[in-house]
VOGU-3710 file (C-alpha; in Angstrom, 3 decimals, decimal comma):
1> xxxxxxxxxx> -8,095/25,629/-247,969  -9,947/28,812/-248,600  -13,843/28,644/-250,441  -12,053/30,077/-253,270  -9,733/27,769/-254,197  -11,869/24,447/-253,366  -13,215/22,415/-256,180  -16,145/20,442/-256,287  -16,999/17,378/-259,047  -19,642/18,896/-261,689
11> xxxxxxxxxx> -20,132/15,363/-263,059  -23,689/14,418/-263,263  -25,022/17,812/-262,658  -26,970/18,070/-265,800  -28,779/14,587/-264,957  -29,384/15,588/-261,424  -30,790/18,730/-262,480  -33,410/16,902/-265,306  -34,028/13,847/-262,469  -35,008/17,035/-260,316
21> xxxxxxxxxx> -37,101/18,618/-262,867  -38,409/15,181/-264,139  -39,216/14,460/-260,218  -40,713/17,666/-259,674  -43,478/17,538/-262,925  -44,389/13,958/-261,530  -44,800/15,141/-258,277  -47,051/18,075/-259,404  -48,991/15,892/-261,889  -50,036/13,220/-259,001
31> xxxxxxxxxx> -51,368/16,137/-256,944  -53,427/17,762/-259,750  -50,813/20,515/-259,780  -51,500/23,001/-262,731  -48,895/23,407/-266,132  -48,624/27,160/-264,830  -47,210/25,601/-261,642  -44,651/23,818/-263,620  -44,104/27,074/-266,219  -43,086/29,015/-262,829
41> xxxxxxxxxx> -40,815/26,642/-261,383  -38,902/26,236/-264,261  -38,432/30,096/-264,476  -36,711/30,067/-261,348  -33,038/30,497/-262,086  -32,771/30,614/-265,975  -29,722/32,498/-265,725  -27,493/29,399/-265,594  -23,964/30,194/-263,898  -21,980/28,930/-267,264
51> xxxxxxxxxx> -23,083/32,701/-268,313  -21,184/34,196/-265,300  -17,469/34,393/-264,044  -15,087/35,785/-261,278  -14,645/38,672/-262,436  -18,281/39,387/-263,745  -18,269/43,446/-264,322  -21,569/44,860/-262,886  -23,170/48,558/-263,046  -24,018/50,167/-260,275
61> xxxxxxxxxx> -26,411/53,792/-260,471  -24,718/56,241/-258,097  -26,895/59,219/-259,381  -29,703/58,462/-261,889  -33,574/59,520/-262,310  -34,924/62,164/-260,502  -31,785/62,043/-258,160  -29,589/63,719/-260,667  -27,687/67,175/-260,221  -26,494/69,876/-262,792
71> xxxxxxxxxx> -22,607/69,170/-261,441  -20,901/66,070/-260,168  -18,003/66,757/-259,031  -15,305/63,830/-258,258  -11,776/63,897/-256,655  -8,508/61,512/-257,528  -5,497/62,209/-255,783  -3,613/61,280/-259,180  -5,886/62,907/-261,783  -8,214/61,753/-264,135
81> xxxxxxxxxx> -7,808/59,396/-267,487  -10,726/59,903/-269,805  -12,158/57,967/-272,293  -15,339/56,120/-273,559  -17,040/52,500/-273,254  -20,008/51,490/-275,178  -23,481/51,191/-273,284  -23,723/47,180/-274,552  -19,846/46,523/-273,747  -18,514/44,600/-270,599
91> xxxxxxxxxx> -17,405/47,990/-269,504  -13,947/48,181/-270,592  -12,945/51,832/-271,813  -10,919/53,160/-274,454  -8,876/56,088/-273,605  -9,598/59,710/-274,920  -7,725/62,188/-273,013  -5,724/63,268/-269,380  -6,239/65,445/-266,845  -3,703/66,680/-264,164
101> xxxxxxxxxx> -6,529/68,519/-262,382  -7,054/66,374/-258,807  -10,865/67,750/-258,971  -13,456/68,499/-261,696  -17,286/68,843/-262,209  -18,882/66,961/-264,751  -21,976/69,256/-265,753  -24,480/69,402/-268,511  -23,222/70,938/-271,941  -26,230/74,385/-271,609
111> xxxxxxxxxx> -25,817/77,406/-270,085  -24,573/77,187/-266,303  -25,479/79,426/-263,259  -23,014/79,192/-260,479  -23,082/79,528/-256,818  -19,573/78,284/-255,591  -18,716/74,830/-256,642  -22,695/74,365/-257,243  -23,764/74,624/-260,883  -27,433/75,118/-262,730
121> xxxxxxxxxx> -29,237/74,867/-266,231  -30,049/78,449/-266,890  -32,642/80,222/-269,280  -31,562/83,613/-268,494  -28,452/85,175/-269,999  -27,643/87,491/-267,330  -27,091/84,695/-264,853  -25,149/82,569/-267,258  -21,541/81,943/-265,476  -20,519/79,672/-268,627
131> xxxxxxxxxx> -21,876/79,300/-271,796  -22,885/76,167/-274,011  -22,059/78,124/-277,466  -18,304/77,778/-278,644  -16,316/78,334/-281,923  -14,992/74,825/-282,826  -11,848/73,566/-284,977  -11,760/70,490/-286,320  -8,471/68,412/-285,237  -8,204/64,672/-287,044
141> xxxxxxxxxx> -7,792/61,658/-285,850  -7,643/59,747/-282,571  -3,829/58,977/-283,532  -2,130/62,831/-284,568  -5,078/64,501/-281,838  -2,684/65,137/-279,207  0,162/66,592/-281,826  -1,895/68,328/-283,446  -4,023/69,698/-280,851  -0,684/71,256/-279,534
151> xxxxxxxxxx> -0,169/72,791/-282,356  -3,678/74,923/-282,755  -3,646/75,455/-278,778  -0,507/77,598/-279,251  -2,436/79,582/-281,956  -5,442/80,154/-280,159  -3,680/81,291/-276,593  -3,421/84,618/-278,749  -6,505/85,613/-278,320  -7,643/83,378/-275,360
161> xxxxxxxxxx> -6,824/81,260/-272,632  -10,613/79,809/-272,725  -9,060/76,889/-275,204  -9,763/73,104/-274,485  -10,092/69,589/-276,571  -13,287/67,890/-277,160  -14,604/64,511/-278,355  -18,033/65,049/-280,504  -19,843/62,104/-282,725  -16,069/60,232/-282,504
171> xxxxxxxxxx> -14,379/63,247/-283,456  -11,408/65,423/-282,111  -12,096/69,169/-282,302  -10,835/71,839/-280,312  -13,090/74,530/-278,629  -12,473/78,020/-277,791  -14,841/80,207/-275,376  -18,053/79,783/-274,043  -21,199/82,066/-275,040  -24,595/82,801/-273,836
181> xxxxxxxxxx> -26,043/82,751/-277,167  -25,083/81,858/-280,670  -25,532/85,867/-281,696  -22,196/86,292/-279,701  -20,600/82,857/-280,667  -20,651/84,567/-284,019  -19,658/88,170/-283,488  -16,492/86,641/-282,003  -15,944/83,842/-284,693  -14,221/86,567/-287,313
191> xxxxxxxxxx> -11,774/87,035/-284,656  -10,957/83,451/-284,433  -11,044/82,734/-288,244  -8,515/84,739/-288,517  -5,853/82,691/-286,734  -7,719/79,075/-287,388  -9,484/79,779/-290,907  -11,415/76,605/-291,011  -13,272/77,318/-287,117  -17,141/77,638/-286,876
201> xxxxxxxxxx> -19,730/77,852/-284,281  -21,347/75,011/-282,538  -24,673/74,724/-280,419  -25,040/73,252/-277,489  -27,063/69,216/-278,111  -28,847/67,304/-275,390  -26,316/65,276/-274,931  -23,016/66,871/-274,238  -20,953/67,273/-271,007  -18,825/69,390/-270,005
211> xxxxxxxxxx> -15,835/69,238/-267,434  -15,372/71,791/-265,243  -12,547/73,219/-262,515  -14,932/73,615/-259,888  -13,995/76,465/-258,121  -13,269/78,946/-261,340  -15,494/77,067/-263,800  -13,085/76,888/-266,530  -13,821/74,148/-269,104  -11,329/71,312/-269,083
221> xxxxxxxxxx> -12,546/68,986/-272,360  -16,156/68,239/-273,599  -17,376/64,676/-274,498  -20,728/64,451/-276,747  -21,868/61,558/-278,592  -25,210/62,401/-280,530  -26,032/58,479/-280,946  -26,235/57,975/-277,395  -24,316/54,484/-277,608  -21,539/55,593/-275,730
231> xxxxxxxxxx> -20,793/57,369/-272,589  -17,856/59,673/-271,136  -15,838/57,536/-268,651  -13,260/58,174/-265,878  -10,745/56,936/-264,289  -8,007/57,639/-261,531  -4,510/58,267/-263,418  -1,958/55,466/-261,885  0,136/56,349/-259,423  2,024/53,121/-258,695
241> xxxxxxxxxx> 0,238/52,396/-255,610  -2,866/50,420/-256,790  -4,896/52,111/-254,264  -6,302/55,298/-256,414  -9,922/55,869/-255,895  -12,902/58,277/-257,394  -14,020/60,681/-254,335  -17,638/61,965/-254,781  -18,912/64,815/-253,229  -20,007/63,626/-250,012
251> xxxxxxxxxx> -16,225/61,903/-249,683  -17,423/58,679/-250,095  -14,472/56,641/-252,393  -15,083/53,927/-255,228  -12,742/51,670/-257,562  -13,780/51,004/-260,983  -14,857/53,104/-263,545  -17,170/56,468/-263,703  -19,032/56,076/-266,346  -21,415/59,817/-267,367
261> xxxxxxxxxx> -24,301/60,224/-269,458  -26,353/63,232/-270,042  -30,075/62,359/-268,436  -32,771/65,409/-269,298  -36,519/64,412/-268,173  -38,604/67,210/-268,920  -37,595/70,301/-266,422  -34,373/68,170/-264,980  -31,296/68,176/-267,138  -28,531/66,646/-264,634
271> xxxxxxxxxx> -25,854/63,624/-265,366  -26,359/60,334/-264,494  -23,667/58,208/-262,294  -22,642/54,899/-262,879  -19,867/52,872/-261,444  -18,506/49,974/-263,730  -16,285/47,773/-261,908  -15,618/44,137/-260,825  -17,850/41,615/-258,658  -15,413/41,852/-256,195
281> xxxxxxxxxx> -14,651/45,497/-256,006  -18,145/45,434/-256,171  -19,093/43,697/-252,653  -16,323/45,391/-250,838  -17,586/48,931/-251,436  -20,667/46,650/-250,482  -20,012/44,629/-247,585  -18,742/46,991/-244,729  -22,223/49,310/-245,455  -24,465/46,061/-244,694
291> xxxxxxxxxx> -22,756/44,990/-241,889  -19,990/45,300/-239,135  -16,738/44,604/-239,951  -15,903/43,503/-235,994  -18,443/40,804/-236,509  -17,066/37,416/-236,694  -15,068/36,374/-239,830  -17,809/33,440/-240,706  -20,468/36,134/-240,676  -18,416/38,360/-243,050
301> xxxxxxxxxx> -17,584/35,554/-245,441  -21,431/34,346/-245,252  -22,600/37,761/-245,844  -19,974/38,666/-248,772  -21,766/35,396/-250,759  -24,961/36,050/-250,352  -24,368/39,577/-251,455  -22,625/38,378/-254,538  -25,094/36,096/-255,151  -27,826/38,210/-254,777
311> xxxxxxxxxx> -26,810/40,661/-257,230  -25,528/37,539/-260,218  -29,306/36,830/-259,626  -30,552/40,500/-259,927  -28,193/41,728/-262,893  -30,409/44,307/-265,144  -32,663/45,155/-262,442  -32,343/48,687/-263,348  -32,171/48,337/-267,199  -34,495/51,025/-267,402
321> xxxxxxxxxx> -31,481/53,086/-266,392  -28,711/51,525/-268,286  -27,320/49,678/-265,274  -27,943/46,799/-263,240  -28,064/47,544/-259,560  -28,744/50,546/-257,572  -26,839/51,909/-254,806  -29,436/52,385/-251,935  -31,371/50,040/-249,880  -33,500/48,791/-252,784
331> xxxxxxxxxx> -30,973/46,550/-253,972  -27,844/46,536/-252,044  -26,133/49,078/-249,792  -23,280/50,572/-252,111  -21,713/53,599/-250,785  -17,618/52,452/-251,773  -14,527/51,323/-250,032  -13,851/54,145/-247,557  -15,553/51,707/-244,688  -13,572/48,755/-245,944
341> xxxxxxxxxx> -11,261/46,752/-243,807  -8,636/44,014/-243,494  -11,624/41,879/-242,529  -14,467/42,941/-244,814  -11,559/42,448/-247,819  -10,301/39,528/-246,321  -13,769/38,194/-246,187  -14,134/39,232/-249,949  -10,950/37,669/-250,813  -11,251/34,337/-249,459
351> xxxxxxxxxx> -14,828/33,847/-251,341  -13,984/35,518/-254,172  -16,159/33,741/-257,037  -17,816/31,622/-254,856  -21,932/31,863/-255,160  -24,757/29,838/-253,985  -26,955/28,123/-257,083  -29,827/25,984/-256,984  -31,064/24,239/-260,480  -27,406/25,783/-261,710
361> xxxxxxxxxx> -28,429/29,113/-261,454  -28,091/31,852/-259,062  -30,299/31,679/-256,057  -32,192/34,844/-254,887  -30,801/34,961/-251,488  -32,865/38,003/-250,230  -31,378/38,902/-246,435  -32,651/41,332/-243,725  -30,672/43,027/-240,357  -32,857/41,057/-237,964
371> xxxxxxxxxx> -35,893/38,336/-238,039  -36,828/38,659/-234,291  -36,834/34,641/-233,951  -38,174/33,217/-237,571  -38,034/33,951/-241,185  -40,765/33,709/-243,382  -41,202/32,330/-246,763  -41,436/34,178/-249,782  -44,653/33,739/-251,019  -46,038/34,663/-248,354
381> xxxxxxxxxx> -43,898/37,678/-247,966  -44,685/38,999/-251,751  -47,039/36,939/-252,799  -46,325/34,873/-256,569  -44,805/31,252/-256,405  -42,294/30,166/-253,426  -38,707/29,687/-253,984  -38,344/26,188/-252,038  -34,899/27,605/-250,570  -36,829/30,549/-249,099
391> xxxxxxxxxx> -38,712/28,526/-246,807  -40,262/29,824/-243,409  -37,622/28,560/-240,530  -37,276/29,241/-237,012  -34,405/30,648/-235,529  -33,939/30,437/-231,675  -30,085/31,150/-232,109  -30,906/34,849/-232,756  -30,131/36,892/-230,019  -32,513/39,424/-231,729
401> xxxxxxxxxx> -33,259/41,195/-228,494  -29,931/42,324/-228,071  -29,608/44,362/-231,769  -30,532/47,693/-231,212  -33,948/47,412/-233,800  -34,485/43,800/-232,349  -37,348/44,346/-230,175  -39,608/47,657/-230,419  -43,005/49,276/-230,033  -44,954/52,718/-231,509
411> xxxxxxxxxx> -48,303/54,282/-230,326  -50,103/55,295/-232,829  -53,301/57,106/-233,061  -56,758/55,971/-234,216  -56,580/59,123/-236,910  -52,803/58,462/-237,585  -53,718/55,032/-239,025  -56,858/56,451/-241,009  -54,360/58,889/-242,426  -51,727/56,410/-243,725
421> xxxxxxxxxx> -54,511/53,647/-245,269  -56,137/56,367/-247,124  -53,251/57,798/-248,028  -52,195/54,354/-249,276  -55,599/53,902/-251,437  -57,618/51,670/-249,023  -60,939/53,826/-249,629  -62,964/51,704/-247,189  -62,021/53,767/-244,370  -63,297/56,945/-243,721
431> xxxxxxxxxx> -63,226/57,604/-240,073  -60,489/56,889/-237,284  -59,934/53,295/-236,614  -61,483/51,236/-233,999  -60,273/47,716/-234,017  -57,109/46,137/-235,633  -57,490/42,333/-236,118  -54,657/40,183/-237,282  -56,930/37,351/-239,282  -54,127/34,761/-240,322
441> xxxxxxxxxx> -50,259/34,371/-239,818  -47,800/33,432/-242,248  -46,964/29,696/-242,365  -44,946/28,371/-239,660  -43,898/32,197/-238,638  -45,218/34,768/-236,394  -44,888/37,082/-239,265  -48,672/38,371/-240,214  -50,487/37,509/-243,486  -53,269/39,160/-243,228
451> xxxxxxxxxx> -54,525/42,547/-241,174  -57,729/44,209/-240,940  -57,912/47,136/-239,726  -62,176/49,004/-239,141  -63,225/52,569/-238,649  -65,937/54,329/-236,954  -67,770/53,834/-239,595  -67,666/50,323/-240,180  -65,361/50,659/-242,896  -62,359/47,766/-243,100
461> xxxxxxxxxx> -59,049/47,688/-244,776  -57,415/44,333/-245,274  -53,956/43,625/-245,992  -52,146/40,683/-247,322  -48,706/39,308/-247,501  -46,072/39,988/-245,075  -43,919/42,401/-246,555  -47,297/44,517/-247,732  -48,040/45,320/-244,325  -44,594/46,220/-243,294
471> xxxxxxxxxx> -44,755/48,858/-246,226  -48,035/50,424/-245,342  -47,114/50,565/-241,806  -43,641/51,418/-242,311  -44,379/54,992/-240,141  -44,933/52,570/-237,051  -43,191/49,354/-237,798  -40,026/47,534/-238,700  -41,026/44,597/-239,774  -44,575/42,512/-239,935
481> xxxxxxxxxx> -43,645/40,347/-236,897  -46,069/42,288/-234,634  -48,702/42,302/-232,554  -51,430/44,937/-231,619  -53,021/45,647/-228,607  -54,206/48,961/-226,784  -52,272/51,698/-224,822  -51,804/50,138/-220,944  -52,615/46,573/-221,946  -50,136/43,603/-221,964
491> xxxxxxxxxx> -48,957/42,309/-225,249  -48,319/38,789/-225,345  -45,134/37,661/-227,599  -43,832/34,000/-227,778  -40,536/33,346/-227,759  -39,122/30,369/-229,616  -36,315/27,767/-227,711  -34,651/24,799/-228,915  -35,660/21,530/-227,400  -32,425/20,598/-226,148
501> xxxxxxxxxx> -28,621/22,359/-226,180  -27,528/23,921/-229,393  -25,654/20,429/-230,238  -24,084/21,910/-233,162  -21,203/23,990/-232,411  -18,851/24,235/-235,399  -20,037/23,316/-239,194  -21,549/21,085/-241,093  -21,361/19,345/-244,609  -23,286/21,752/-246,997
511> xxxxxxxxxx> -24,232/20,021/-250,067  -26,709/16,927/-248,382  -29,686/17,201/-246,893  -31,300/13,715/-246,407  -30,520/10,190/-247,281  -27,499/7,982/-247,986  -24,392/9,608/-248,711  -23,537/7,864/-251,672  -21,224/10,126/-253,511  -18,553/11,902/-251,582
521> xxxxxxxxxx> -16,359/13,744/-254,042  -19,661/15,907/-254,454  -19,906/17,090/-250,736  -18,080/19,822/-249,027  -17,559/19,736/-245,578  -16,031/22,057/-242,871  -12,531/21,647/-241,367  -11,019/23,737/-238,960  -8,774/24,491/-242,055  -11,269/25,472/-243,997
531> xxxxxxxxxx> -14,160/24,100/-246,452  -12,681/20,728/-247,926  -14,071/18,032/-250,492  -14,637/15,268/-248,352  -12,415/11,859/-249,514  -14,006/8,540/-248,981  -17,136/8,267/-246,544  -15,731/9,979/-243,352  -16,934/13,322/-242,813  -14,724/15,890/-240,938
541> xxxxxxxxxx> -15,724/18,845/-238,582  -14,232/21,949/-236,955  -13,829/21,961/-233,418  -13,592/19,500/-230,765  -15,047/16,145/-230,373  -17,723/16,879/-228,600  -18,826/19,454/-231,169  -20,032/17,371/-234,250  -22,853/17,974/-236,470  -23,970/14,373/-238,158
551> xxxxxxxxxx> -27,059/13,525/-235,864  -30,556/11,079/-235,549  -33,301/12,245/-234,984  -32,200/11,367/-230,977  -29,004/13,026/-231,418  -27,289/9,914/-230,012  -25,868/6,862/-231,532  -24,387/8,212/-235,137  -20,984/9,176/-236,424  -19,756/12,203/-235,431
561> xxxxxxxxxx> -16,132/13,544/-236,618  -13,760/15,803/-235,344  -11,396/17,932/-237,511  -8,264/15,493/-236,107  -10,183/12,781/-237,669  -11,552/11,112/-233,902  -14,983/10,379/-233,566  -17,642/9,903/-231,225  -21,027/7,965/-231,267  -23,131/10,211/-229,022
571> xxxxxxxxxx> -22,996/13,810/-227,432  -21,659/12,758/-223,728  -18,470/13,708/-223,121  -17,195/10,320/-222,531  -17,871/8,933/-225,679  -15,107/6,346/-227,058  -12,992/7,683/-230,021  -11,570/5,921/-232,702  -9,675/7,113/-235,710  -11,802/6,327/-238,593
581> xxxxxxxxxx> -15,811/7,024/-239,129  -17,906/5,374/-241,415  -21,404/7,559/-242,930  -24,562/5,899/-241,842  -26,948/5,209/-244,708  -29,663/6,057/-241,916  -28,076/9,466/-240,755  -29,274/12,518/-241,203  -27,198/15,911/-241,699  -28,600/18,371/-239,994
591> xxxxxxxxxx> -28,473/22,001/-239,529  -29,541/24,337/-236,957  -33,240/25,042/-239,526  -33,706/21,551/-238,724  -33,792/22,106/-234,679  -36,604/21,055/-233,221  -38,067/24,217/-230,756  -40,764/24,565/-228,247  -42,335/28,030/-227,941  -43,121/30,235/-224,509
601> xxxxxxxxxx> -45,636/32,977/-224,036  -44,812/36,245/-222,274  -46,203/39,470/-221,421  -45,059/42,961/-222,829  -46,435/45,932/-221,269  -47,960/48,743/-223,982  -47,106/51,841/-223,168  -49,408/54,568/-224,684  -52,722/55,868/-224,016  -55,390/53,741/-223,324
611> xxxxxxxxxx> -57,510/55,186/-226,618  -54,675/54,682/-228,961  -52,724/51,435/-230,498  -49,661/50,102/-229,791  -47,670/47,915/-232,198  -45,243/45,564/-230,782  -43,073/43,953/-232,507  -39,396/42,468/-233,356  -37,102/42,450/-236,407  -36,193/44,791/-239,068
621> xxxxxxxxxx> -36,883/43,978/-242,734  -38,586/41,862/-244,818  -37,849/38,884/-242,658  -36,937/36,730/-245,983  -33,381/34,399/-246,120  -30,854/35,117/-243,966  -30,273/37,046/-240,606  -27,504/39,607/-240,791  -27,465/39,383/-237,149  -28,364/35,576/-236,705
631> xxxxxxxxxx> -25,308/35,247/-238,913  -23,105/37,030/-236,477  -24,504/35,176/-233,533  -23,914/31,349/-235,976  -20,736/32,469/-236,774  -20,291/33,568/-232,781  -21,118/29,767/-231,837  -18,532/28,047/-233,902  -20,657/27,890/-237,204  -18,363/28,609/-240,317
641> xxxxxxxxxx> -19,725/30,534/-243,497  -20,641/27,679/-245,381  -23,283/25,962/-242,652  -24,828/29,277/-241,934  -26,015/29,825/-245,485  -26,990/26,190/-245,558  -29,292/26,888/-242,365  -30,828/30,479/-243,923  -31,259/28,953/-247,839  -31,704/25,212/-247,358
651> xxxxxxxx> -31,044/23,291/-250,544  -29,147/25,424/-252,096  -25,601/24,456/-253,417  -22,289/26,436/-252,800  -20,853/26,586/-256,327  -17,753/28,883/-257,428  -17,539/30,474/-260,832  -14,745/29,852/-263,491
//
């Protein structure tokens, strides 16, 4: 049974949830903890899932800000239905209008320069190619527009072919030429009025787009709502298949809806981007961008969650804009389906709906490409309260050395790092650095906390939290898991093992932590068939007998299942095996963030110049939650989707939405 179709028992979740909260302001109270304390952990997570679903629609900025252009022009293979959707909707649009055209530019309404399919706002009237002044009919209603419209389009092809329909203020008018200037909007109107008595001229508002052919510039309709509560939208006509797709201008493809709005910011007049579609549609134009899709299925499936999850717990982040994510690296990786595979959709698929919660709300699982051996915990990453499911773990499992950014080093000059600390505000320094001393790492991490770097001068620079440093320093390093040492000299990194075998080679339950197992119908565990609510006290495992995941603290002497229901009572191989397993009130469920490592120094040569610095370090990213590529190497040992999110957000809860 897939993720997506398991079910888990919601009964006593709203008790659990005020026992944790009622447990948590005790706890805080007997060690003197502050009311803020208490104010910020009940922040965490007030989004409660009940406000979310499957098919949650979310808004994604393609172009937007100071990234927008004159001209966007977009390709369907079927053409293009038009129509509308209100800014405060779900998305869903109402139809205006159809194109046949299989390409057009959506440009600002004003006065266009052109340079082949490349289009400008222009103040000059020689160089305007097409003009934002036109002599407009009025048509009627949204229900006789096409009729009509036919009917005063076979009027107006006497004097011109420059004819097409528009939607202004709700609407339906028809538009004929396009003028520099309103002096020759009007010089031609006579001509016009005497065919269509009832035309006029119309100026060109801050608000209207056209739609272009791109190569000849002719205008194909005109959308402009002066209220600003709506926005042109776009979609690929149907062609049967169920596989049309938008095609931007770099050839990247996207489901869903294009949704345009006119964006003018003092000198920039361009149109902003947005792609409405599903959660799902959503994380596949998502998935294949953040990582492989040859990895292992597990890693997929584990990385399509916390993806989904991530952005149910970041909806809005870009309200500013009018949508809720953005498409680069400082939310999520969006650049559409044209990567996607049988895998990465498969992946999608399987988990659709499926999320990770803690206190019934979204969890912030924040994920990087590599740790380089240990993650570290929020707080100390970006300061604020910690999120007790982004805790600082170790990971030995993580072949980290062996990802092309895993391990890496970068000489840098005593003026080079003046340059960037000045140029980052740190006034202190005013000459070219002499000594870099790392003053405190992050807790249980070899991430750094805190850096200070002094100058010539005896000027110093210090820098806190993790993920501060990294973006300082982001000229010379990939992460803050570092150390510094001169050009020539011998680094010394230590290297993190587990104290025994990797004992765990297939999955784990994912809901249970600690403690007696006392209520079964609220614990998922893994089965070579997939994740399965476990029935009575016996707990089932992928894999063969000798692969179990129920252990002591000795690893010896507990229940351990097998997915044909056998079970053994230690690790050795010739362990007797019976058919039925009973939970251990004294066991403890453990994960591979529960390992218990031992740590080994070794020496890196520094290569650089003896007066200069070399960082070296491991990792690329913040270092916070999960491993992209200590998911690949879980999912490599046996590990299914489910256990390595339990091991990267401990105490979090696998929950699927209606």
């Amino acid at each position: 049974m897939s993720a997506k179709n398991s079910k888990r028992s919601t009964y006593g979740s709203s008790a659990r949830l005020w026992a944790r909260i009622l447990a948590l302001i005790l706890c805080l109270l007997m060690l003197g903890g502050t009311a803020i304390a208490v104010i910020q952990y009940l922040a965490i997570g007030s989004y409660a899932i009940d406000g979310f679903s499957a098919n949650q629609r979310i808004r994604v900025g393609i172009m937007y800000g100071s990234g927008v252009t004159t001209g966007y022009e977009v390709k369907s293979a079927t053409g293009f239905n038009l129509g509308f959707t209100s800014k405060d909707s779900s998305g869903n649009m109402t139809s205006l209008w159809q194109l046949s055209e299989t390409a057009v530019t959506v440009a600002s309404d004003a006065n266009l320069a052109k340079s082949g399919r490349t289009y400008w706002v222009t103040g000059a009237y020689n160089s305007t190619f097409i003009g934002a002044y036109h002599v407009e009919v009025d048509i009627g209603s949204a229900s006789d527009f096409a009729a009509k419209y036919a009917g005063i389009e076979a009027a107006a092809l006497t004097l011109t072919d420059e004819i097409f329909p528009a939607v202004v203020g709700g609407a339906y008018v028809l538009r004929i030429g396009n003028f520099a200037n309103r002096e020759d909007a009007e010089l031609y109107l006579p001509v016009v009025q005497q065919i269509l008595p009832g035309a006029y001229v119309v100026s060109p508002s801050g608000r209207g787009l056209s739609l272009l052919e791109p190569d000849s510039g002719k205008i194909l309709f005109e959308y402009d709502d002066g209220s600003g509560n709506t926005a042109l939208c776009m979609l690929p006509r149907g062609d049967g298949s169920g596989n049309s797709v938008l095609v931007s201008p770099s050839g990247r493809q996207y489901e869903g809806i294009f949704e345009y709005s006119r964006y003018v910011s003092g000198a920039r007049d361009g149109v902003q981007v947005v792609n409405i579609l599903t959660m799902d549609q959503y994380i596949n134009g998502l998935l294949p961008w953040e990582i492989s899709p040859s990895w292992p299925m597990e890693s997929l499936k584990a990385m399509a969650v916390a993806s989904r999850t991530y952005s149910l717990s970041m909806l809005g982040r870009h309200s500013e804009y009018g949508f809720d994510m953005c498409s680069g690296t400082h939310c999520q990786a969006y650049l559409g389906i044209g990567r996607a595979t049988d895998s990465t959709k498969r992946a999608v698929a399987e988990t659709s709906g499926v999320i990770l919660t803690y206190n019934n709300a979204p969890a912030r699982t924040y994920y990087s490409a590599v740790m380089g051996e240990c993650t570290v915990k929020s707080s100390d990453a970006w300061g604020g309260y910690d999120l007790p499911y982004l805790r600082a773990i170790w990971t030995p499992w993580e072949k980290y050395s062996e990802h092309p950014e895993g391990d890496w080093q970068t000489e840098v000059t005593p003026e080079q790092l003046q340059n960037t600390l000045t140029a980052h505000g740190y006034s202190g320094i005013t000459a070219p650095i002499t000594d870099v001393k790392i003053d405190q790492l992050c807790q249980n991490s070899s991430y750094i906390y805190s850096i200070t770097f002094t100058d010539e001068n005896g000027g110093t620079a210090t820098i806190t939290t993790s993920d501060r440093i990294r973006t300082v320093l982001q000229a010379y390093v990939n992460s803050a898991n570092f150390t510094v040492v001169r050009g020539g000299e011998k680094a010394v990194m230590t290297d993190t093992y587990p104290t025994g075998s990797y004992p765990w080679a297939t999955g784990s339950p994912t809901s249970v932590s600690y403690g007696t197992v006392s209520a079964p119908s609220d614990i998922i565990a893994a089965t070579s068939d997939g994740d399965k609510p476990l029935a009575s006290e016996v707990l089932y495992v992928s894999g063969g007998a000798a692969n179990g995941v129920l252990a002591a603290d000795a690893l010896s002497g507990v229940s351990i299942a097998s997915a044909n229901g056998t079970y053994i009572t230690s690790l050795a191989p010739s362990s007797a095996v019976s058919s039925q397993v009973s939970v251990d009130s004294k066991a403890y469920i453990a994960s591979l963030a529960d390992m218990s490592v031992y740590r080994v120094d070794r020496e890196v040569d520094a290569e650089g110049e003896p007066e200069n610095f070399v960082f070296v370090g491991r990792g690329w990213g913040h270092g916070v939650g999960m491993s992209q590529y200590g998911a690949m190497n879980m999912a490599e040992m046996g590990y299914n989707y489910s256990t390595i999110l339990m091991t990267y957000y401990p105490g979090t809860t696998l929950s699927s939405l209606s």
